[in-house]
DRENDO-1510 file (C-alpha; in Angstrom, 1 decimal, always signed):
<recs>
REC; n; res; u; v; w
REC; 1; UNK; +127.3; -17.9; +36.1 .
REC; 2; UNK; +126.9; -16.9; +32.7 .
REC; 3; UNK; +128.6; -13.4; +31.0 .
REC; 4; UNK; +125.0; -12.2; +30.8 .
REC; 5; UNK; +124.2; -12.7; +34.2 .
REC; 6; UNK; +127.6; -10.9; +35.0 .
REC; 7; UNK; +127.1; -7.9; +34.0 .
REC; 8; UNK; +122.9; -8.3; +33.9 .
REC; 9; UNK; +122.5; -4.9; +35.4 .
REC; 10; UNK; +125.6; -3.1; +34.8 .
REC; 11; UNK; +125.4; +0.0; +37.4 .
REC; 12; UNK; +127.0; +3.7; +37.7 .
REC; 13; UNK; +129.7; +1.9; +40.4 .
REC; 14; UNK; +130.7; -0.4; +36.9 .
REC; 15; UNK; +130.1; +2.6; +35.0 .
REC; 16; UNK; +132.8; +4.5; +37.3 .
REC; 17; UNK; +135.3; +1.6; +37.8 .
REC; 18; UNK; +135.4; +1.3; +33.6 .
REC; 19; UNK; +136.0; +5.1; +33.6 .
REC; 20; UNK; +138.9; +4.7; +36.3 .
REC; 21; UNK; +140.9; +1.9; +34.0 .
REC; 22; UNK; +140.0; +4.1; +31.1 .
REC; 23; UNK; +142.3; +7.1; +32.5 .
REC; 24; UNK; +144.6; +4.8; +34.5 .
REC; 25; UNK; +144.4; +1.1; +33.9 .
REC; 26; UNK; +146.9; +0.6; +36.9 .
REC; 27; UNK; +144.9; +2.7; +39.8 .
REC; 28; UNK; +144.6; +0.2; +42.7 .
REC; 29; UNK; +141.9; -1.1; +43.6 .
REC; 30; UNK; +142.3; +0.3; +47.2 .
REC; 31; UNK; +142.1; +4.2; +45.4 .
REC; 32; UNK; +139.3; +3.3; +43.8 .
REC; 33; UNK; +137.4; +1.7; +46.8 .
REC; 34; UNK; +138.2; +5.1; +48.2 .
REC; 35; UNK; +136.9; +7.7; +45.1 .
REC; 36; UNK; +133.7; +4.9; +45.4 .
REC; 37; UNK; +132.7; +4.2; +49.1 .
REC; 38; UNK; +133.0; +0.6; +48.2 .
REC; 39; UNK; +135.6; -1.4; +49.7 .
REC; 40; UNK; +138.7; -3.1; +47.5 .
REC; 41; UNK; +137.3; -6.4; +47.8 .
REC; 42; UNK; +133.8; -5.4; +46.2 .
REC; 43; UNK; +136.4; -3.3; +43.2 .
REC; 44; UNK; +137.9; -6.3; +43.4 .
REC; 45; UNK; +134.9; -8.6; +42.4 .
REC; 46; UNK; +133.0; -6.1; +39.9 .
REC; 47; UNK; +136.8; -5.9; +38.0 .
REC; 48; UNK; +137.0; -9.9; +37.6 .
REC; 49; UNK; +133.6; -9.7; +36.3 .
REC; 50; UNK; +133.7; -6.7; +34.1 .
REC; 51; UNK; +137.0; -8.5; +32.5 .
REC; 52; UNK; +135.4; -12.3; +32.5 .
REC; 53; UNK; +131.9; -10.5; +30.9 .
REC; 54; UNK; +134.2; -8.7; +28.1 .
REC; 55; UNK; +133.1; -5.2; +29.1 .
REC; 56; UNK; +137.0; -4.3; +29.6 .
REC; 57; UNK; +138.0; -6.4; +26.6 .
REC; 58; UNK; +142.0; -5.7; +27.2 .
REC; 59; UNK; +144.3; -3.8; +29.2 .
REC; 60; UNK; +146.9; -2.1; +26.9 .
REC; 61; UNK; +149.4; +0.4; +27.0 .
REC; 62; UNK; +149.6; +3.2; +24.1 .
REC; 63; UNK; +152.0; +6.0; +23.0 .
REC; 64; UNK; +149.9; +9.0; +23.8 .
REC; 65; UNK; +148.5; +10.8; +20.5 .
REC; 66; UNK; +151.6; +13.3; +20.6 .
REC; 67; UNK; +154.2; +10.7; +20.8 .
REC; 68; UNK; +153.3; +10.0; +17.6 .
REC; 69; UNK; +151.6; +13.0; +15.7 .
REC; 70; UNK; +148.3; +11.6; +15.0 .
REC; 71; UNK; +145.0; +12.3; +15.8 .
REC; 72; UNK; +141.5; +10.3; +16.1 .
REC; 73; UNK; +138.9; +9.9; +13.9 .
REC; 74; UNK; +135.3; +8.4; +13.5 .
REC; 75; UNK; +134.2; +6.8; +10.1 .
REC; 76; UNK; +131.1; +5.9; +8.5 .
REC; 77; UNK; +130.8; +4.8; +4.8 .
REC; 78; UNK; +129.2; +2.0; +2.9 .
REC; 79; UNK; +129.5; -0.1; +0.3 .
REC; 80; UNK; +127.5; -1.9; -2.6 .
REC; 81; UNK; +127.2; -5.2; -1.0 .
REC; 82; UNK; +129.5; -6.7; -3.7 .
REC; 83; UNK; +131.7; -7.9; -1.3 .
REC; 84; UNK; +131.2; -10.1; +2.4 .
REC; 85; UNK; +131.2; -8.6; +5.3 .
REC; 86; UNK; +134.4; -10.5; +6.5 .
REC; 87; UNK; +135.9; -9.2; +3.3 .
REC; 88; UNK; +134.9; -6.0; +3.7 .
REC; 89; UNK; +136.1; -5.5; +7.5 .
REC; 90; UNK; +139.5; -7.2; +6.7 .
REC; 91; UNK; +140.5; -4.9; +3.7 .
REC; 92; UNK; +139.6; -1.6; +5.2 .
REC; 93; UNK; +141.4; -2.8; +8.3 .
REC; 94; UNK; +144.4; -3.6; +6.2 .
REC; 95; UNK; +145.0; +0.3; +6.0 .
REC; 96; UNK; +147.8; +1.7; +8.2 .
REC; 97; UNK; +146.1; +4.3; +9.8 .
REC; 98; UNK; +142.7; +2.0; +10.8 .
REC; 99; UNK; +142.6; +0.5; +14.5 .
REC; 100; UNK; +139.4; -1.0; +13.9 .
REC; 101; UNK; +136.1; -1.3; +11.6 .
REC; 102; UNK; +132.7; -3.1; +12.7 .
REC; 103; UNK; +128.9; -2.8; +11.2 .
REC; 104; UNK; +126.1; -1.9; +12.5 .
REC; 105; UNK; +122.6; -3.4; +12.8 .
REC; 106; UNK; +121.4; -1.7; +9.8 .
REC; 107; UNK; +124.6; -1.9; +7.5 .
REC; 108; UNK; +126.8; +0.7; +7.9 .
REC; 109; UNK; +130.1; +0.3; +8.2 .
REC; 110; UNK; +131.9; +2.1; +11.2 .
REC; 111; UNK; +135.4; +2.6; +11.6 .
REC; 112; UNK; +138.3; +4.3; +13.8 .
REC; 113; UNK; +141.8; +5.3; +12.9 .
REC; 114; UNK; +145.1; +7.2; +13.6 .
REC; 115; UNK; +146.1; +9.3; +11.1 .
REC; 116; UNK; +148.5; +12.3; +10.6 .
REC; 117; UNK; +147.2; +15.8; +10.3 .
REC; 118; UNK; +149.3; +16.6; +6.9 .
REC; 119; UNK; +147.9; +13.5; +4.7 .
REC; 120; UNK; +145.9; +11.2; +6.4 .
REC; 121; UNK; +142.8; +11.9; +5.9 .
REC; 122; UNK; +142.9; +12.2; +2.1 .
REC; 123; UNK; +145.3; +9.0; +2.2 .
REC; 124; UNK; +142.2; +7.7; +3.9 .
REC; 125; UNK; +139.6; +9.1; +1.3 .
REC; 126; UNK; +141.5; +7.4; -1.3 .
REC; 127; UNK; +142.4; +4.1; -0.1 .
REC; 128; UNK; +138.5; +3.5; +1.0 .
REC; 129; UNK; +137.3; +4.7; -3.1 .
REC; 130; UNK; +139.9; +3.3; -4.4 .
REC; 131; UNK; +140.2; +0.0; -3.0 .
REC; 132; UNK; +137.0; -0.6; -1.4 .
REC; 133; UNK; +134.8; +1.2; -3.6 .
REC; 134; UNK; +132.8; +2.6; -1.4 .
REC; 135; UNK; +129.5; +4.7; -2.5 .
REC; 136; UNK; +129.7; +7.2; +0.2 .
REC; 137; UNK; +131.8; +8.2; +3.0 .
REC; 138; UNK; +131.8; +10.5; +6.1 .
REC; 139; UNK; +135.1; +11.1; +8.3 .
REC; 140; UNK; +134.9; +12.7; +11.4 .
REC; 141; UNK; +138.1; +14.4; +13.5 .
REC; 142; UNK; +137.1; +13.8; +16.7 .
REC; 143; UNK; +139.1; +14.8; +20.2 .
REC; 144; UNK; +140.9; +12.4; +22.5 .
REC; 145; UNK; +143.8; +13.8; +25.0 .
REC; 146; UNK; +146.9; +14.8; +23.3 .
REC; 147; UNK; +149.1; +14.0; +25.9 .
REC; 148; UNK; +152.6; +15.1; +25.2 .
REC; 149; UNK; +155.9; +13.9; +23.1 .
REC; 150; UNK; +159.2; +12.9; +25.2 .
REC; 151; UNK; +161.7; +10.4; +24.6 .
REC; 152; UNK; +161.8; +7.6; +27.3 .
REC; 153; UNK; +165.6; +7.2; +28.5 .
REC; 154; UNK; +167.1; +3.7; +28.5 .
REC; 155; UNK; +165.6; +2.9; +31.8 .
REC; 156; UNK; +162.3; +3.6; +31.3 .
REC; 157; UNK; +162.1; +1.7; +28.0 .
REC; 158; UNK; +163.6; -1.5; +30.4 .
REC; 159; UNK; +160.2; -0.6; +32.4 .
REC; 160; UNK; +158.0; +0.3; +29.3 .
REC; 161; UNK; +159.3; -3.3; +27.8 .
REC; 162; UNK; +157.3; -5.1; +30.6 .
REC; 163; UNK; +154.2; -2.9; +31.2 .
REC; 164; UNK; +153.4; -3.4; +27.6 .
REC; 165; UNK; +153.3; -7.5; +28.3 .
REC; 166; UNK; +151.2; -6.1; +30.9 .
REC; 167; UNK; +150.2; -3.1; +32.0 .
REC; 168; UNK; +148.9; -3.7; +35.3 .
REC; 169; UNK; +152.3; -5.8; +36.0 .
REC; 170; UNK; +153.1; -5.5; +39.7 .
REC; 171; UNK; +155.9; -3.6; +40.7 .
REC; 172; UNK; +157.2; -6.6; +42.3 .
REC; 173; UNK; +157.4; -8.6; +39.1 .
REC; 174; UNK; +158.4; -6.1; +36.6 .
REC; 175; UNK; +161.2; -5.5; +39.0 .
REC; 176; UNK; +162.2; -9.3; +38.6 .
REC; 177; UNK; +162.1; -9.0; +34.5 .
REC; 178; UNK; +164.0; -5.5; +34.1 .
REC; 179; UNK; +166.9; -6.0; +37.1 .
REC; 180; UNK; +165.7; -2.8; +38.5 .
REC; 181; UNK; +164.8; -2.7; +42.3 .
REC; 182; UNK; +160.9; -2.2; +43.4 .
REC; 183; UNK; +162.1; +1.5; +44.6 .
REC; 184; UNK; +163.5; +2.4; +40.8 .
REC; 185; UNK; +160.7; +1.0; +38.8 .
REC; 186; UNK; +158.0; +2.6; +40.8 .
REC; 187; UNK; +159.6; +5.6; +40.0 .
REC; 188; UNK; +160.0; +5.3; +36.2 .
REC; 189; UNK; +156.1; +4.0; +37.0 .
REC; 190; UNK; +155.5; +7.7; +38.3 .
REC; 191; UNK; +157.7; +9.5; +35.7 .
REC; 192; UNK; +156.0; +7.9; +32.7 .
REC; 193; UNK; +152.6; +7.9; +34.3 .
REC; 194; UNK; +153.6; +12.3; +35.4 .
REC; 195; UNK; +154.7; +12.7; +31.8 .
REC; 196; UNK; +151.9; +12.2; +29.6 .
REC; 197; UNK; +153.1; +10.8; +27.1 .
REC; 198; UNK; +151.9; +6.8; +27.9 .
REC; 199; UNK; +148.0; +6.1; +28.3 .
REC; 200; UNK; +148.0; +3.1; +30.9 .
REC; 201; UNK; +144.1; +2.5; +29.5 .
REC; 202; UNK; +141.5; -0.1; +28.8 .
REC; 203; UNK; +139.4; -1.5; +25.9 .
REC; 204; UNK; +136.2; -1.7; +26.1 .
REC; 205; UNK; +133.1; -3.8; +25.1 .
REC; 206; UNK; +129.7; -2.2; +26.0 .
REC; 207; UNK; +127.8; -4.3; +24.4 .
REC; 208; UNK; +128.8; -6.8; +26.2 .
REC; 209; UNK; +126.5; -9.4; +27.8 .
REC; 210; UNK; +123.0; -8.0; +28.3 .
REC; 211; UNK; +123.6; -4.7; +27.7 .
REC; 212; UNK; +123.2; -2.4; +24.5 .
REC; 213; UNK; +125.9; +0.0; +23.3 .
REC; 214; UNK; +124.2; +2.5; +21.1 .
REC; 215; UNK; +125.3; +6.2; +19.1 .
REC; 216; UNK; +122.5; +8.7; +17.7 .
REC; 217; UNK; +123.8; +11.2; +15.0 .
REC; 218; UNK; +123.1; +14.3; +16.6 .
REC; 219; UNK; +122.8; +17.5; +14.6 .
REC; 220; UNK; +122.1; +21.1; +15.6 .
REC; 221; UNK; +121.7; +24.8; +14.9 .
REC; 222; UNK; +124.9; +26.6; +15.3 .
REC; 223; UNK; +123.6; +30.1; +15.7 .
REC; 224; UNK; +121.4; +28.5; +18.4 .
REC; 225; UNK; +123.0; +26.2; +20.4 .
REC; 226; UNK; +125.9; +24.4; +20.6 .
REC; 227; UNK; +127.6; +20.8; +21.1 .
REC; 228; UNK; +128.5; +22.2; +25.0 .
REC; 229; UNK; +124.6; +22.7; +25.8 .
REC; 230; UNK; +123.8; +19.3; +24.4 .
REC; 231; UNK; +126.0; +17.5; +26.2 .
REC; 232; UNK; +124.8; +19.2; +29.3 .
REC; 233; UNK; +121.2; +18.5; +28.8 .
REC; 234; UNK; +122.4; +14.6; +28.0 .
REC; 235; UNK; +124.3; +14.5; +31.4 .
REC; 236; UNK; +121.1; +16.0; +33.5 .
REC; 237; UNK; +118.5; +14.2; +31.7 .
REC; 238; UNK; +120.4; +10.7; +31.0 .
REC; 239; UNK; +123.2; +10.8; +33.6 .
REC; 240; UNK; +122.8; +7.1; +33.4 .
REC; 241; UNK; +122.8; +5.5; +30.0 .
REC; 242; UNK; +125.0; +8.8; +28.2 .
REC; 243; UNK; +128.8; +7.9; +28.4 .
REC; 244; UNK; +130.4; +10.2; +25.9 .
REC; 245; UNK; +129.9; +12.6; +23.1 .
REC; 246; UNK; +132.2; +12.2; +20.3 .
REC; 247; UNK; +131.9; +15.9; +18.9 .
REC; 248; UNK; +133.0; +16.3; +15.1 .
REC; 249; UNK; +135.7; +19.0; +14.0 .
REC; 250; UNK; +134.6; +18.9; +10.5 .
REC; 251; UNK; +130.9; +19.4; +10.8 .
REC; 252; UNK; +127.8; +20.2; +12.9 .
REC; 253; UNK; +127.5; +16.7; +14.0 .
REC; 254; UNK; +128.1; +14.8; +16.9 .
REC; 255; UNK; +127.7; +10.7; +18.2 .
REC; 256; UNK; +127.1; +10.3; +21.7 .
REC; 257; UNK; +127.1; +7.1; +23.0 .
REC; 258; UNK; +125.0; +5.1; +25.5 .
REC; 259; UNK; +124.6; +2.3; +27.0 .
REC; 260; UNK; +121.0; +0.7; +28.0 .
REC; 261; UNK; +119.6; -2.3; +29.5 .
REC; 262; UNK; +116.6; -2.3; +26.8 .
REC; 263; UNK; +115.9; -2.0; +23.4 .
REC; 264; UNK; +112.6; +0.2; +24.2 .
REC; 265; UNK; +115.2; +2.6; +26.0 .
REC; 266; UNK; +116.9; +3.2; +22.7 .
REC; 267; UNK; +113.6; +4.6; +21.2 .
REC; 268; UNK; +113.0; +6.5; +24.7 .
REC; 269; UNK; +116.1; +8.6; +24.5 .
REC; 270; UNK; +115.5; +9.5; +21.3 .
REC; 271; UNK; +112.1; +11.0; +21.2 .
REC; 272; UNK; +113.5; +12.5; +24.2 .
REC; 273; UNK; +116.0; +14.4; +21.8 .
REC; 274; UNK; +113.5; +15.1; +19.1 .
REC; 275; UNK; +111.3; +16.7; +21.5 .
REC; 276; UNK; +114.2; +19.7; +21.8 .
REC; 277; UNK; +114.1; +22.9; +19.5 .
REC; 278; UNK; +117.4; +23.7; +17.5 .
REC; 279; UNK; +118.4; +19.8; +18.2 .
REC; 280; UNK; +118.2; +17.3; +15.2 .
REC; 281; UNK; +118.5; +13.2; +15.7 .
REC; 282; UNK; +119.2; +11.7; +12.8 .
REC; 283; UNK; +119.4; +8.6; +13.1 .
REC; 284; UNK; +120.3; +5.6; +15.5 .
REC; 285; UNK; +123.9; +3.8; +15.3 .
REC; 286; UNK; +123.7; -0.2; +17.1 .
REC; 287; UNK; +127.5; -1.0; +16.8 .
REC; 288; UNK; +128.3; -4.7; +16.6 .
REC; 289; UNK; +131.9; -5.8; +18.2 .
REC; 290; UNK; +134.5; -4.5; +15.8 .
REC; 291; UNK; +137.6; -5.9; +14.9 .
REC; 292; UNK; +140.8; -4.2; +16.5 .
REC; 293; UNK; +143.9; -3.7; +14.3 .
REC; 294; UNK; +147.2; -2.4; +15.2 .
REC; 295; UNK; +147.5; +1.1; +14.7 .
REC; 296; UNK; +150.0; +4.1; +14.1 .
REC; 297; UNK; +150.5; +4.0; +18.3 .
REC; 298; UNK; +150.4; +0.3; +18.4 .
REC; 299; UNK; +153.0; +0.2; +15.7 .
REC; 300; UNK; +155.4; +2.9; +17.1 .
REC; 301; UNK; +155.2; +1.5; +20.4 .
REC; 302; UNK; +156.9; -1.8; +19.1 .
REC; 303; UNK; +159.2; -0.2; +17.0 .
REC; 304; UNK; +160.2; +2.1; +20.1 .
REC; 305; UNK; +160.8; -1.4; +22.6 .
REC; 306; UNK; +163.1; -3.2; +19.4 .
REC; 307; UNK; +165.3; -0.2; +19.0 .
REC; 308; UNK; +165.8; -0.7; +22.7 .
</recs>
């Protein structure tokens, strides 16, 4: 069987088992046969071909963004076309504060990063005109849970040194590698998981196999509306193919995303949108894969387990 055929029709049970691993990567699969109404063997199966299509890409553990003061951001800019696209994604990804940069179908460049509130998005601004030479640029602030900042003790950084081999390490095994006993490490499990300041999460692919991750550049009236009615009307109408909003702190924008089994679904959705007053598409985003890069929480975390 093929990775298409895998995840052919990808449904809202995969839809809710990505979503799971998203907020806890190491939920059993026994909870989440019970949150479902599926039974753990059929979690079970969908898992190993979720991870085998490249839907969930990686399981990883991350500082949270407090551990580390930084904060998210979307990116859009583009270039002159002086340069390959191999080029181009490897030098903006050689930035500190990147964690990953991709095109899309019609060019632009899209990009995430970590960055601190005081500097970072100027250090940003610069680097990309500097360096790059980019011809325009948008950055977007956009929210992801905080979490909180704590410093691990000695024997939770024993625990923290195996989970980040593998995050969904079984408490058997990790207490093999860190001398603890089973009873010990699934308590440091619970305190780290309790305190907020570890995501236990996935990383996902959603255009993986036959489906078709998309974003439309949303717009809107302020005095009219607002990004909480959208998102709303996107849940009611779309409950199926909307997955998330991405809202912008900087401007009246926003960059939902969805997935769909069809192209013509992509032009569907957004006539649908057009047809609403005080609502303005823009345009449509097709994201290729983008390349990953280790970012600010990537980084800490390693320097945190070698200080150990």
């Amino acid at each position: 069987m093929s990775s298409t055929d895998m995840v052919q029709n990808m449904d809202h049970v995969d839809r809710d088992i990505i979503n799971e691993l998203t907020a806890n990567c190491r939920v059993s699969y026994e909870t989440m046969a019970r949150k479902l109404g599926i039974t753990a063997n059929a979690v079970r199966r969908r898992m190993l071909n979720l991870t085998e299509s490249g839907v969930i890409s990686e399981f990883v553990l991350l500082p949270s963004f407090a551990m580390v003061d930084v904060h998210f951001l979307i990116g859009l800019t583009w270039t002159d076309g002086a340069r390959n696209d191999d080029e181009i994604v490897e030098l903006i990804g050689s930035h500190p504060f990147i964690t990953s940069v991709g095109f899309d179908s019609f060019g632009t460049i899209i990009f995430n990063a970590e960055y601190p509130e005081d500097s970072g998005l100027e250090e940003i601004t610069d680097f990309l005109r500097d360096e790059v030479n980019v011809t325009d640029l948008e950055l977007h602030p956009v929210s992801r849970p905080r979490g909180v900042k704590f410093e691990p003790s000695a024997l939770q950084l024993r625990v923290l040194r195996c989970l980040a081999e593998d995050p969904r390490m079984s408490v058997t095994t990790v207490a093999e590698k860190s001398g603890l006993t089973a009873k010990r490490v699934r308590r440091i499990i619970e305190q780290l998981q309790d305190s907020r300041g570890f995501e236990f999460t996935i990383i996902r692919n959603l255009n993986a196999g036959s489906n078709t991750n998309f974003v439309i550049r949303v717009e809107w009236d302020d005095a009219l509306t607002g990004p909480e009615n959208i998102v709303n009307w996107l849940e009611t109408e779309h409950p199926k193919e909307y997955w998330y909003p991405n809202i912008s702190h900087s401007e009246r924008v926003m960059f939902p995303v969805f997935v769909v089994d069809h192209l013509k679904d992509i032009e569907a959705i957004f006539k649908h949108l057009m047809e609403l007053p005080n609502i303005f598409p823009h345009a449509t985003l097709i994201p290729y894969p983008r390349k990953r890069f280790p970012g600010s929480r990537e980084r800490y975390l390693q320097e945190l387990l070698s200080r150990s």
